[in-house]
N, C-alpha and C positions, 0 to 999 in steps of 0.2 A: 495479865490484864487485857492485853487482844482480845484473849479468845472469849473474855466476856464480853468485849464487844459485839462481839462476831454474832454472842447468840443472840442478841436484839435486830432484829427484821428493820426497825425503826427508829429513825433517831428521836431520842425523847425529848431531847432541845426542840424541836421543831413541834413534836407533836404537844407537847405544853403550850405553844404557840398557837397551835389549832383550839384546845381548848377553852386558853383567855380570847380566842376570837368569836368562837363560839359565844361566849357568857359576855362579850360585846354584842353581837348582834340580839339576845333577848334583852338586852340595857336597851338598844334601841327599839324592840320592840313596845320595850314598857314606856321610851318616850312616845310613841306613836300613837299606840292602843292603848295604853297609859294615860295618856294625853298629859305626860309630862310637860313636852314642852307646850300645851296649847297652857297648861297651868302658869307656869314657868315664867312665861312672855308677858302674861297678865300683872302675875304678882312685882313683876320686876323687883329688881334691890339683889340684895345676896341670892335670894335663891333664883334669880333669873341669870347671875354672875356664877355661881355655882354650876346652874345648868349647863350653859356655853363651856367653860370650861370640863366638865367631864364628857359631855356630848362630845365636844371636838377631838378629845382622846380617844375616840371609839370612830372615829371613820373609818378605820383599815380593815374591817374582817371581810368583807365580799371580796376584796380585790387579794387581801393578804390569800386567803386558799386559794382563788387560780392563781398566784404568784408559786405558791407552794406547789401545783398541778407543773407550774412549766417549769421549776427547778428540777422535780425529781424524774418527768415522762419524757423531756426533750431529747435525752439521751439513747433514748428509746430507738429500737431498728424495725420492730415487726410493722405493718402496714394498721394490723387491728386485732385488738385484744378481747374476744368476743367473754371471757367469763370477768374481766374487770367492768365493760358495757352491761351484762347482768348483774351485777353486784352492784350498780348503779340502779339499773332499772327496773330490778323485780319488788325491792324493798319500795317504791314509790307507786307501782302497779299493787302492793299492799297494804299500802296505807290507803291511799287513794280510796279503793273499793272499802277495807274493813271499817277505818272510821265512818263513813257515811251510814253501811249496816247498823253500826252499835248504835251509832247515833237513833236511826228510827228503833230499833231494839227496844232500845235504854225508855228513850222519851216518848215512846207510841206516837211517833210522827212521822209524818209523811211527806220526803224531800220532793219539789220540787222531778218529771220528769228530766231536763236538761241536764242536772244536778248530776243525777245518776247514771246516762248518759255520758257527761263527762268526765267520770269516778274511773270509765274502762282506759280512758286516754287521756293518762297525766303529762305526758311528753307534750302530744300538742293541745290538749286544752288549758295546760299555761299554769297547772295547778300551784306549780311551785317555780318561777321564773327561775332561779338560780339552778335548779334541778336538770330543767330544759337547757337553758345554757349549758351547763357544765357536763352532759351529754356530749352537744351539740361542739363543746371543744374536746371531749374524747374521741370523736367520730372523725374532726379537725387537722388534730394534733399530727398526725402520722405526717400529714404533707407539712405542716410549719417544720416539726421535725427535718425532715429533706432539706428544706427551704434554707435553716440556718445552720446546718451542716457545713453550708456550702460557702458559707457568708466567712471574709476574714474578719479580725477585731473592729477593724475600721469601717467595715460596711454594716456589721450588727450595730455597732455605737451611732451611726449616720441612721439606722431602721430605728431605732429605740427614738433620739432625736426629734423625728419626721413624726411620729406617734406622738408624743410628748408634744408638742407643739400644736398637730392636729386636734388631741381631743382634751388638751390641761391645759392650754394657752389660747388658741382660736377663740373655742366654745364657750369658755369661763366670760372671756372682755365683751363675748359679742354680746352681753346678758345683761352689762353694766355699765353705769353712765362713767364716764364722758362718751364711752366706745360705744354704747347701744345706738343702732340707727345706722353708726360708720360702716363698723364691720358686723356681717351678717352669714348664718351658718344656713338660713333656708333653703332650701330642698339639696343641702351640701352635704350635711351632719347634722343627725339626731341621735344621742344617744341613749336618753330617759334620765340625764342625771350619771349617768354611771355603769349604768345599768341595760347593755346591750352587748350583743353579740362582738361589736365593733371594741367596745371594751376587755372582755373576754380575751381577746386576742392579742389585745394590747397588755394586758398584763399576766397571760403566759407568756410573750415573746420575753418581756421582762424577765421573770421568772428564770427563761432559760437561760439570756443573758446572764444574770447572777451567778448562774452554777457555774460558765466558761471564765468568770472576767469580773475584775474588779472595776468602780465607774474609769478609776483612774490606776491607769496600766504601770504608773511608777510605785504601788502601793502594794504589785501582786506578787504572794509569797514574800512576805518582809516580815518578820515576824516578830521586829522591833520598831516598826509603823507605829505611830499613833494608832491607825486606820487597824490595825488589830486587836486593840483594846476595848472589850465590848462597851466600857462606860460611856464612851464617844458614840456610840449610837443612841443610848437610852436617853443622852442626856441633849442630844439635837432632837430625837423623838421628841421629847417635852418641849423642849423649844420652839417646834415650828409649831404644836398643835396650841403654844400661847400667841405666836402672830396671829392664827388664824381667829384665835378669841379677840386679839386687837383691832383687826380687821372687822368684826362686827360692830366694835363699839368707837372705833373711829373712822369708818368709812365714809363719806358721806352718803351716797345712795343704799335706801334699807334693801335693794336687790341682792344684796352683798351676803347676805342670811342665806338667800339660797344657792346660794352659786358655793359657797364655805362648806352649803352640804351634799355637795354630789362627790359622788364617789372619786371621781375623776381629776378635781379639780386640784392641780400644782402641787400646792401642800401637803394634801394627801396625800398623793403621788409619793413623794419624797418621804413622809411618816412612814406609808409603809417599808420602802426601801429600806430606808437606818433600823427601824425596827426588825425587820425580819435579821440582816445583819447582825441585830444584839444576840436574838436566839442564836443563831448560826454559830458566833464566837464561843458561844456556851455549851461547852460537851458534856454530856450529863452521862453518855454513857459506859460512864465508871461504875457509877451508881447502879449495879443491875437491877435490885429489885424495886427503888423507887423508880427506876423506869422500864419496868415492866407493868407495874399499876399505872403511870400516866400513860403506857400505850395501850392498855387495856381502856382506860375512860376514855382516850381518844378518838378509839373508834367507834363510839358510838354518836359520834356527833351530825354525821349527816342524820343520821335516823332522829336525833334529838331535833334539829331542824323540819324536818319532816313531820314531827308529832305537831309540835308545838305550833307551828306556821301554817297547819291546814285551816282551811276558811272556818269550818265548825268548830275546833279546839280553838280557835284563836279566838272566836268569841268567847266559848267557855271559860276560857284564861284571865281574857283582860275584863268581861261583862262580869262573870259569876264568881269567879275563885276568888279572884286579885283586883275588885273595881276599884280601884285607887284616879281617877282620875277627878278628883274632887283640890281643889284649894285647902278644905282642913287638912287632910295627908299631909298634904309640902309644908303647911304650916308647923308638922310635929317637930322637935328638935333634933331626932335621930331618924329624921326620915328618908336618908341614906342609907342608913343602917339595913333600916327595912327594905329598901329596894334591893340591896344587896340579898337579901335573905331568900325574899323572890324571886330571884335572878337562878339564886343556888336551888330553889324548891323545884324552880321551873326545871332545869338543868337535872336535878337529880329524877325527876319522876318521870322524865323523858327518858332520860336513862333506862331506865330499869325496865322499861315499856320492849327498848330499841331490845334489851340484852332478852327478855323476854322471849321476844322474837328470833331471836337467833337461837333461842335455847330449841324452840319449837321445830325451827326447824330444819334442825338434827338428824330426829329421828325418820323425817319424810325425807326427806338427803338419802339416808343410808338404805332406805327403802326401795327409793326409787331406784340408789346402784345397784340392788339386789335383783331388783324387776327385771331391770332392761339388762 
């Protein structure tokens, strides 16, 4: 049984992980460009109660993969990993450019000069912020690396601490009454929500934390802990993302809606933590061939992000294929069902696009070894 573990590159606990994070982030997509939640908020009643709680179940996917980026690279010795940086950045320097072509192609139209322009430089003209970020922590990584090498238990748990407090405690109260006006984050901390560099860093350093250390040191290697039993993650996971539903509908100040949806914010923070834990508890790879097909789908995920999240497929998606943002929709009785279904159409046709891609290019691969 080893040595089938041995033959899986990847662990399929985890990368299962990646792909429910995935088919979260198009959930949120369809709230967004969906205008689920603009519907949602409207209609109020169940399905505005319905909303919040599945919405708030789905916070963790941006933070969960760079947690998953500082679990597995923190370990890391090399300084830079120049063909893991192209495996990042040639597939976004391809999409980048191809979609916009096909675009005028397809439609006989003609993008904007800037457009096109910005097509050659997805890194810095922003095309896909998560993209640039998560570059920007491979390029990074090498010195946090160093940095928490060096660090014992006690001073990573004091770093982690100092994080946590800086960008899920300060940020969250300074946004909200009674605290709005007292305490104040300007020109101290700006994160976008969740959503910055400063974030980024924050939850790889977590990340690598996890890989060395449990939160709590009497718990590590016990293999008759509570704290080893994966149902105690899934089942505080559900828990805190129902505070955070409570929290909307008893807080007094409605600022509390948006502070519940930054990335960043406490609850989240900790969702993702128990969760990632549940998969971690869960060794799948016994199972060699169901996970060898979940690491097979796995990997197409960033490319699945990449299709699906460019400025022109995304209007495609949510304006032409799938315009669901209408009140009848949310009115149908299974009209979960169906968001689910789109979620998986989305997911799937991204897919095949990403694998597509890789099929292609193959043959120009072995070419170009031959050439040079």
């Amino acid at each position: 049984m080893e040595s089938e573990k041995l033959k899986l590159k990847r662990n399929p606990s985890i990368e299962l992980l990646r792909i429910l994070m995935m088919l979260q982030i198009i959930f949120l997509h369809v709230a967004e460009y969906g205008e689920y939640t603009d519907v949602a908020l409207q209609m109020e009643g169940r399905v505005e109660l319905t909303y919040w709680i599945v919405w708030l179940m789905c916070r963790c996917p941006v933070y969960m993969f760079v947690i998953i980026t500082g679990y597995f690279m923190s370990n890391r010795k090399e300084l830079f990993n120049i063909d893991r940086l192209l495996r990042c950045y040639l597939p976004m320097l391809f999409y980048s450019i191809t979609i916009p072509l096909l675009y005028m192609i397809i439609r006989h139209k003609k993008l904007p000069t800037d457009t096109m322009v910005k097509a050659y430089f997805p890194f810095l003209s922003r095309t896909w912020y998560f993209m640039t970020l998560y570059l920007l922590i491979l390029l990074i990584s090498p010195f946090l690396n160093k940095m928490v090498s060096e660090l014992t238990r006690k001073q990573f748990l004091y770093l982690i601490g100092i994080c946590f407090f800086i960008f899920s405690i300060w940020q969250p109260i300074s946004m909200i009454e009674p605290f709005k006006g007292i305490i104040g984050i300007q020109k101290i901390l700006s994160t976008q929500g969740g959503k910055s560099l400063y974030d980024f860093i924050y939850m790889y350093l977590l990340g690598a934390y996890m890989r060395r250390y449990h939160i709590f040191k009497k718990h590590e290697n016990e293999t008759d802990s509570i704290w080893d039993k994966p149902f105690i993650y899934l089942i505080s996971f559900v828990l805190l993302g129902l505070i955070n539903v409570l929290l909307v509908y008893l807080y007094p100040d409605e600022k509390i809606e948006t502070v519940v949806a930054f990335n960043d914010n406490p609850i989240a923070v900790m969702q993702c933590t128990v969760l990632f834990r549940f998969f971690e508890k869960i060794d799948m790879r016994q199972h060699l061939r169901i996970g060898k097909v979940i690491n097979t789908i796995s990997a197409g995920n960033l490319g699945i992000y990449m299709i699906h999240e460019h400025p022109i497929i995304r209007n495609l998606i949510w304006n032409e294929i799938f315009p669901i943002g209408n009140s009848r929709f949310y009115q149908q009785k299974f009209y979960l069902l169906q968001v689910i279904l789109i979620i998986l159409l989305v997911y799937g046709m991204c897919w095949l696009i990403d694998f597509a891609r890789k099929m292609l290019w193959v043959p120009i691969k072995k070419l170009l070894n031959v050439t040079l």
